[in-house]
C-alpha positions as CSV (number, residue, x, y, z in Angstrom):
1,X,-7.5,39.6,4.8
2,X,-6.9,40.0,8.9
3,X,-3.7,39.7,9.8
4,X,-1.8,36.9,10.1
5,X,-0.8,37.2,13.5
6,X,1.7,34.2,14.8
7,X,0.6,32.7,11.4
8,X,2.6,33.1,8.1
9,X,0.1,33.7,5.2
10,X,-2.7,33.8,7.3
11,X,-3.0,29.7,7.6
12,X,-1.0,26.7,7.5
13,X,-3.4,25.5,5.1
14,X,-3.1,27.5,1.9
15,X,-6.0,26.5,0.1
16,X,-7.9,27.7,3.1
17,X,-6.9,31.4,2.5
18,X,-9.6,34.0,1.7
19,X,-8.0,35.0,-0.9
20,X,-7.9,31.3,-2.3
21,X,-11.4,30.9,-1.9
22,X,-12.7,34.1,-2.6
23,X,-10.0,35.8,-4.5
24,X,-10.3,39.1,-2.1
25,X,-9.7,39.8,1.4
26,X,-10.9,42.5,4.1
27,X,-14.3,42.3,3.7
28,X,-16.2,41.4,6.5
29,X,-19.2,40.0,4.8
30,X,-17.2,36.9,4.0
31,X,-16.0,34.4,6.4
32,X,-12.8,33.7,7.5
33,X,-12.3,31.7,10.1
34,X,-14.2,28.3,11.6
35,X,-15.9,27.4,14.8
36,X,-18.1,24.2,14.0
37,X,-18.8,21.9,11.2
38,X,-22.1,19.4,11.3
39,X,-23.6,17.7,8.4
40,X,-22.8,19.5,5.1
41,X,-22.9,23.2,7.5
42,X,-20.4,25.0,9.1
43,X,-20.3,28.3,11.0
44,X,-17.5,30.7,11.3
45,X,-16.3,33.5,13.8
46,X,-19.7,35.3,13.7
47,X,-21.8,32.6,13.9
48,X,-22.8,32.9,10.5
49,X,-24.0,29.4,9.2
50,X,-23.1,28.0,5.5
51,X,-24.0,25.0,3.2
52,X,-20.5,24.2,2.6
53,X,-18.7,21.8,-0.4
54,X,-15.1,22.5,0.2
55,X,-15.3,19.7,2.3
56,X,-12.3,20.2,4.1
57,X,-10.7,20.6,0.5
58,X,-12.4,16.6,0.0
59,X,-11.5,15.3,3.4
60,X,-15.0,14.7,4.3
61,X,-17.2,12.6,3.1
62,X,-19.8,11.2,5.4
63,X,-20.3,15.0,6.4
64,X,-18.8,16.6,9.4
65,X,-19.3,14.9,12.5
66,X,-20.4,11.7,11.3
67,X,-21.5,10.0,15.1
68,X,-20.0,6.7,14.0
69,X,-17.0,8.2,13.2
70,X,-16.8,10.4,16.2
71,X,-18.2,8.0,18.5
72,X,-15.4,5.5,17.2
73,X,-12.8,8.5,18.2
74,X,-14.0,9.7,21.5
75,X,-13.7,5.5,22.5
76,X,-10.0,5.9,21.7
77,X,-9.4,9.2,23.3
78,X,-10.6,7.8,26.3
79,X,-8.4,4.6,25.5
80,X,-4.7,6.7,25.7
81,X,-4.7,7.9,21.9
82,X,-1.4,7.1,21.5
83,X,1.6,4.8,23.6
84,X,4.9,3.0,23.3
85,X,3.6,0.3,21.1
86,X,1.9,-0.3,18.3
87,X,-1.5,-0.4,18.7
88,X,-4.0,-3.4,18.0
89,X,-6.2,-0.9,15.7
90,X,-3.3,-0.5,12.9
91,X,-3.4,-3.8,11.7
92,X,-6.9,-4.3,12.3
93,X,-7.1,-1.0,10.1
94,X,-4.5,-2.8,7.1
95,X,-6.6,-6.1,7.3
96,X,-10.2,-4.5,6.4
97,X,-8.4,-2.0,3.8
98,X,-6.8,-5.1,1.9
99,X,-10.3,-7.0,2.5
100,X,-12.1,-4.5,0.7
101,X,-9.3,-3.0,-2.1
102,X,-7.9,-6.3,-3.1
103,X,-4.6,-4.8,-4.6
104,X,-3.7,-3.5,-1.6
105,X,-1.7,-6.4,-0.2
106,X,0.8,-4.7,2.4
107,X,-0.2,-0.7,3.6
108,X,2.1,1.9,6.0
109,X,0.0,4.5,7.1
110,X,1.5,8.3,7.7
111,X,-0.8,11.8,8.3
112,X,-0.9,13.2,5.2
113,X,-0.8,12.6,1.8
114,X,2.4,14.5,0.8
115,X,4.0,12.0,3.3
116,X,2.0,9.0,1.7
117,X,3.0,9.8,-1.8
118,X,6.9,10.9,-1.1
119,X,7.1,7.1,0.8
120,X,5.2,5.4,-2.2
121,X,8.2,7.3,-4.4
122,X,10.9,6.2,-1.5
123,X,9.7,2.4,-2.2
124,X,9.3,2.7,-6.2
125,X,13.5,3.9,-6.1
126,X,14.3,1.4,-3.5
127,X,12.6,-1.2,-5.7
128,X,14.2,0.0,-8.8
129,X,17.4,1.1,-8.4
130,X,16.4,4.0,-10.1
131,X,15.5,8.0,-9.7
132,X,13.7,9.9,-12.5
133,X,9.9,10.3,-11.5
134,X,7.1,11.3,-14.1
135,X,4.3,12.7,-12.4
136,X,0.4,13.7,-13.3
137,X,-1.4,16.1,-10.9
138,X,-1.3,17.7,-8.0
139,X,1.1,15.2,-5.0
140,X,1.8,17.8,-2.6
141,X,4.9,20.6,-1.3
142,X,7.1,18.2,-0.5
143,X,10.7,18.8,-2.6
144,X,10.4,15.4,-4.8
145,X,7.5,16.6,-7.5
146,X,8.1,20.4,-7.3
147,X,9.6,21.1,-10.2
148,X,9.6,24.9,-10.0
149,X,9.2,26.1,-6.5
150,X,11.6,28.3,-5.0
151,X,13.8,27.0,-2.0
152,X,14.0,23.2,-4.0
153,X,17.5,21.9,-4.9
154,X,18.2,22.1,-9.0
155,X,19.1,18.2,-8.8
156,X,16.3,17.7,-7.0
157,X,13.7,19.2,-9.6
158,X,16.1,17.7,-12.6
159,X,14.8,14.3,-11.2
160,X,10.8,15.1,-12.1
161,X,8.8,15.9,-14.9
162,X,5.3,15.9,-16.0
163,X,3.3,14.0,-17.8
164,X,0.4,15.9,-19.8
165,X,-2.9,14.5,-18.5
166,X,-5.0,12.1,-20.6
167,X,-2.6,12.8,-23.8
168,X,-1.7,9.4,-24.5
169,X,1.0,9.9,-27.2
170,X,3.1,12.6,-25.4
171,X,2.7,10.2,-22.6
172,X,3.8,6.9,-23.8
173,X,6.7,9.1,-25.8
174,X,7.9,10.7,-22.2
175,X,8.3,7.2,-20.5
176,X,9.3,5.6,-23.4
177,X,12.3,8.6,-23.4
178,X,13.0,8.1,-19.4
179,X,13.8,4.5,-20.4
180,X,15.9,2.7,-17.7
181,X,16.2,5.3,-15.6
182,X,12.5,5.6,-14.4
183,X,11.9,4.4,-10.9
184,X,8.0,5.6,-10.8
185,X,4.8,7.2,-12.6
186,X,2.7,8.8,-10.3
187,X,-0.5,9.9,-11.5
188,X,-3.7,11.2,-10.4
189,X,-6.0,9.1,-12.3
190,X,-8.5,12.5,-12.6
191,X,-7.5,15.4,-13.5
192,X,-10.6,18.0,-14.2
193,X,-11.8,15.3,-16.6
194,X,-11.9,12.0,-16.6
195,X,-9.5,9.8,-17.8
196,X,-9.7,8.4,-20.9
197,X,-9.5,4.4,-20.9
198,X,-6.6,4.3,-23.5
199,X,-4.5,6.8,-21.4
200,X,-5.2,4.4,-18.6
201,X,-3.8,1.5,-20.4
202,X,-1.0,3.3,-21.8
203,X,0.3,4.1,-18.3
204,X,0.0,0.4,-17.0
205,X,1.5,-0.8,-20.3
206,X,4.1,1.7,-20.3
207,X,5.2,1.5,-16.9
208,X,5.6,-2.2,-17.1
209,X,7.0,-1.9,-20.4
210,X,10.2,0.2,-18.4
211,X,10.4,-2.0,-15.5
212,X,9.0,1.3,-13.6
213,X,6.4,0.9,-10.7
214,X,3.0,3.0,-11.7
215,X,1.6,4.7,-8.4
216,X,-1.9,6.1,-8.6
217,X,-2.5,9.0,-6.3
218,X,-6.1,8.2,-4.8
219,X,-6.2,10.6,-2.0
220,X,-9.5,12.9,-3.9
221,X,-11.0,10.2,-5.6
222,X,-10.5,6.9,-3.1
223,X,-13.7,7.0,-0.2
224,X,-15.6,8.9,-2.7
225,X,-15.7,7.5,-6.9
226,X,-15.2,4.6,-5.3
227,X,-14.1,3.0,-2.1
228,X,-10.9,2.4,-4.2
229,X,-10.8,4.8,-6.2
230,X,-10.6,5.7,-9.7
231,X,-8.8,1.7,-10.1
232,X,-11.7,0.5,-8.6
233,X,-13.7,2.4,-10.9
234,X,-12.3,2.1,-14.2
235,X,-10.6,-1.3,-13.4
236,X,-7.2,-0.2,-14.5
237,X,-4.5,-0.9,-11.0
238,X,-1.4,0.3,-10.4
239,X,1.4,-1.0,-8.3
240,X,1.0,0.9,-5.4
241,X,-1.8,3.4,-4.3
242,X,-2.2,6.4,-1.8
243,X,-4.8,6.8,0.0
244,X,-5.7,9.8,2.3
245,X,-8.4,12.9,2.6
246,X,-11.9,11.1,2.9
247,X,-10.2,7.9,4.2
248,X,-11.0,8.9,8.2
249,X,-13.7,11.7,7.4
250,X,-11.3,14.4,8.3
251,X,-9.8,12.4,10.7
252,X,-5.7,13.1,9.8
253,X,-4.5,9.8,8.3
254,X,-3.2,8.7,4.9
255,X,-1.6,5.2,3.5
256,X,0.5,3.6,1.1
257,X,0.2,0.5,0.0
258,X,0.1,-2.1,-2.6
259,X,1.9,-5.2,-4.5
260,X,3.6,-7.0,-1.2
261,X,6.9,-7.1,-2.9
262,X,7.0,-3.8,-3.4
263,X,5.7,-2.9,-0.1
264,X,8.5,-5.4,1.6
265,X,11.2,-2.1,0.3
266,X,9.7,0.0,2.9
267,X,11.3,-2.1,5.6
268,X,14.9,-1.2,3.5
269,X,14.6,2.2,4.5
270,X,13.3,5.0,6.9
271,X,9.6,5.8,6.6
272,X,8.5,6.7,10.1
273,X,6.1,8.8,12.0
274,X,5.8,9.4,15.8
275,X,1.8,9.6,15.4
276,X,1.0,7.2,12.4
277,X,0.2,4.9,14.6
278,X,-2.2,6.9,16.9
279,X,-5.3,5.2,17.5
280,X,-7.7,8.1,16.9
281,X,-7.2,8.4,13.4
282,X,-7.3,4.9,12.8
283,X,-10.1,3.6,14.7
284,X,-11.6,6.6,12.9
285,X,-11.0,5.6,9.4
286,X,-12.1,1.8,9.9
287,X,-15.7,3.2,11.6
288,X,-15.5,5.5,8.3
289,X,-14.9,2.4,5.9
290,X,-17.9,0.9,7.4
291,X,-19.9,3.7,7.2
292,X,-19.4,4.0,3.4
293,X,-20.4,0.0,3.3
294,X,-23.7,0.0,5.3
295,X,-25.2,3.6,3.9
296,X,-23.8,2.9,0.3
297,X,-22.2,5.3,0.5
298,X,-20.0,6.0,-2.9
299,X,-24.0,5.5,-4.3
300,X,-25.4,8.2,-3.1
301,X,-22.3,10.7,-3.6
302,X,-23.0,9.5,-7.2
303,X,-26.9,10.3,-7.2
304,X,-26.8,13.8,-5.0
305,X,-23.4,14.5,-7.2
306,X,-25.4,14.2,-10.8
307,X,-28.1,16.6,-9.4
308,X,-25.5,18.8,-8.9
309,X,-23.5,18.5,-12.0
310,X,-26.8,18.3,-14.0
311,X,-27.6,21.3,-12.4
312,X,-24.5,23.4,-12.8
313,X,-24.4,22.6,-16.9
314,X,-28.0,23.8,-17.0
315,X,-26.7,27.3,-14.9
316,X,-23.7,27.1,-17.6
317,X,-26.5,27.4,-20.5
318,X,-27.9,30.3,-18.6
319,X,-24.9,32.4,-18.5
320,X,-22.4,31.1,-20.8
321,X,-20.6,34.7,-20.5
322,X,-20.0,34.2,-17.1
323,X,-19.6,30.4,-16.9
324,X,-17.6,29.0,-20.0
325,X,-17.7,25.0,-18.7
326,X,-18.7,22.4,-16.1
327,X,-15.6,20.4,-15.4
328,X,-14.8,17.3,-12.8
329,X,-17.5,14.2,-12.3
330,X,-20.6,13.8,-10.6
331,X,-18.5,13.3,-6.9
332,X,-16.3,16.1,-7.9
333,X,-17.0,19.1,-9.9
334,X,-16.8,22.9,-10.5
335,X,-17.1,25.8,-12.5
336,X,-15.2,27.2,-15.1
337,X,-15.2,31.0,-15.5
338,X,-14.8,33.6,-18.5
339,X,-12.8,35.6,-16.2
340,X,-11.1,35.5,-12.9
341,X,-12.8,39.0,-11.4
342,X,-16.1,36.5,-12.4
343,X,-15.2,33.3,-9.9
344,X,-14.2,35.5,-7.3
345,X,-17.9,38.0,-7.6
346,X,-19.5,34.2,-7.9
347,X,-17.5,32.8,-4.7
348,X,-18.0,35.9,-3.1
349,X,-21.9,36.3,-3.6
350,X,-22.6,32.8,-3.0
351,X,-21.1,33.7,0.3
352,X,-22.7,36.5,1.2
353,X,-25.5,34.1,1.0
354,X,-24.9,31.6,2.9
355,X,-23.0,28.9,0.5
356,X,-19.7,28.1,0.6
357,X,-18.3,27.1,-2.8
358,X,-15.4,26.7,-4.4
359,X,-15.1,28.6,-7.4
360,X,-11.6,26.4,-8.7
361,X,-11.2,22.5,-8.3
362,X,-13.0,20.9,-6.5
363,X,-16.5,21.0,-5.0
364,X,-17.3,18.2,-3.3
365,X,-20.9,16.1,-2.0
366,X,-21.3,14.5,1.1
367,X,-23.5,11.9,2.7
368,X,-25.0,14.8,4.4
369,X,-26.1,16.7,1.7
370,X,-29.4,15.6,0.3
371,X,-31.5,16.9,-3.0
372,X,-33.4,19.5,-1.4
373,X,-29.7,21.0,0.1
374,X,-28.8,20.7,-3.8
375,X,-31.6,22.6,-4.7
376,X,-31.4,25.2,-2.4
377,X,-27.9,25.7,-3.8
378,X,-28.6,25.8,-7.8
379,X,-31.0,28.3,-6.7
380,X,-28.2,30.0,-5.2
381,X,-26.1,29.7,-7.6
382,X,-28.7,30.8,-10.2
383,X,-29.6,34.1,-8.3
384,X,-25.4,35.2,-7.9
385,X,-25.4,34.5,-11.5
386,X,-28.2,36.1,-12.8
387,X,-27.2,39.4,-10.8
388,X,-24.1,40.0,-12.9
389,X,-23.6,42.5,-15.1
């Protein structure tokens, strides 16, 4: 890895490290640094160019550089981007979400998703009275849901605990357990796999069951299983939802929303941004939203998506020394590996050839990408893996 200069760890984004998506650093056949993103291709420092699926880590899904999207953008740069009062194109924004994602009656919108899911936890206490949080995946740094990081208060992490994903009788005993003092369960509805129905269920049940407010965290799977998400999908809907990643096509922009009683807490307390309310990222995200309704969008992530998978449990056969599973769903999916010195020679060779992808959770399809750019890259794929030893 270069050095990191001004830059702590190399980048403010840690899942952007070489070391994260390679699992080496220092050699100068793999890239490390962007200049431009079009389509499903991006080019780094060199001008090297790549078929990529990280995707932003999932933040894009119409492909970089959508023109609606941008065009939609560059009308509100010239507009101000951002002044003393609201602007016209927040609530516009909250009126076509709630249109289209019916159980999203009353929505804030923040930047990211850490900030998203940490208000949606805000309201759920507010609402409750109470503090406890059980939790399923992956909801950002912020101090609430890490339960082991260093530098995070001891009666801060005493306050959260996790629920084991898809296991329904651990989970119904753990809420059952946290009783009256459970303000929220925040889930990601897919976690490698996907959820079973019953689990499902057993959360909406359960959390009604404790007078607790059920959050599903939608920012992967919202704008791409779905338009809303994995509730959308599998018709099970929680309380309140966060939305973020895909929802402006990379445009920085997340939301919380949900039942309008709950959502009414949020004017209780303090959940404010300076730039929540620039226009950029929200003219962006409603160009987005109507992107993914004209092309069909969430179709086609589906159909390119099961080429993929399809593909990547046929390369699995091939080598099962090298590649012990095929995990995630058609929109989202990866590879699981015998060893770790195996994902990082996969990530690295598939590089070194022009094809950027992930060789951990998740790899992700785009509007851009199209069956003959899947092809290309299961041939890719096929010739890394048949090199190993």
């Amino acid at each position: 890895m270069g050095t990191d200069w001004r830059v702590p760890g190399f980048t403010s984004t840690g899942s952007k490290r070489p070391e994260a998506l390679f699992g080496e650093s220092g050699d100068p056949a793999l890239p490390e640094r962007l200049v431009r993103a079009q389509g499903a291709r991006v080019w780094d420092e060199r001008g090297r160019e790549y078929v990529d699926y990280v995707m932003a880590l999932g933040a894009v899904a119409l492909g970089y550089g959508h023109p609606a999207v941008n065009h939609a953008a560059e009308q509100a740069i010239a507009a101000g981007v951002v002044g003393p009062l609201p602007p016209v194109e927040e609530e516009a924004l909250a009126e076509a979400l709630a249109q289209r994602i019916s159980w999203l009656e009353r929505v804030r919108f923040l930047k990211t998703g850490a900030e998203a899911v940490a208000a949606a936890v805000r309201v759920a206490r507010l609402a409750t009275g109470r503090e406890r949080v059980l939790g399923c995946g992956y909801h950002g740094w912020l101090d609430w849901c890490q339960g082991s990081a260093e530098g995070v208060p001891a009666a801060v992490q005493a306050l959260y605990a996790e629920l084991p994903f898809n296991d329904v009788p651990r989970t119904r005993e753990m809420i059952r357990d946290a009783g009256k003092q459970l303000a929220a369960v925040v889930v990601e509805p897919l976690v490698v796999t996907e959820p079973s129905r019953e689990w499902l269920d057993v959360l909406r049940a359960e959390a009604t069951r404790a007078g607790a407010v059920l959050v599903f965290d939608e920012i992967k799977t919202a704008f791409r299983l779905a338009v809303g998400g994995a509730a959308e999908r599998w018709g099970v809907h929680p309380d309140l939802v966060v939305l973020g990643k895909a929802l402006a096509n990379g445009f920085p922009l997340a939301a919380v929303g949900g039942r309008a009683d709950l959502m009414r807490e949020a004017t209780r307390t303090w959940i404010s941004s300076t730039l929540a309310t620039e226009s950029v990222a929200l003219v962006a995200a409603r160009a987005t939203l109507e992107v993914f309704e004209t092309a069909q969008v969430c179709a086609h992530l589906h159909q390119v998506g099961t080429r993929l998978l399809h593909g990547l449990h046929r390369l699995q056969r091939l080598r099962p020394d090298v590649v012990t599973g095929v995990s995630g769903v058609a929109e989202m999916c990866f590879l699981q590996f015998a060893a770790e010195e195996r994902s990082r020679a996969v990530a690295a060779g598939c590089a070194r050839r022009g094809l950027l992808f992930k060789r951990t959770a998740y790899n992700f399809v785009s509007l851009a990408h199209d069956a003959a750019t899947i092809d290309r890259t299961l041939a890719i794929l096929e010739e890394v893996l048949t090199g190993l030893e």
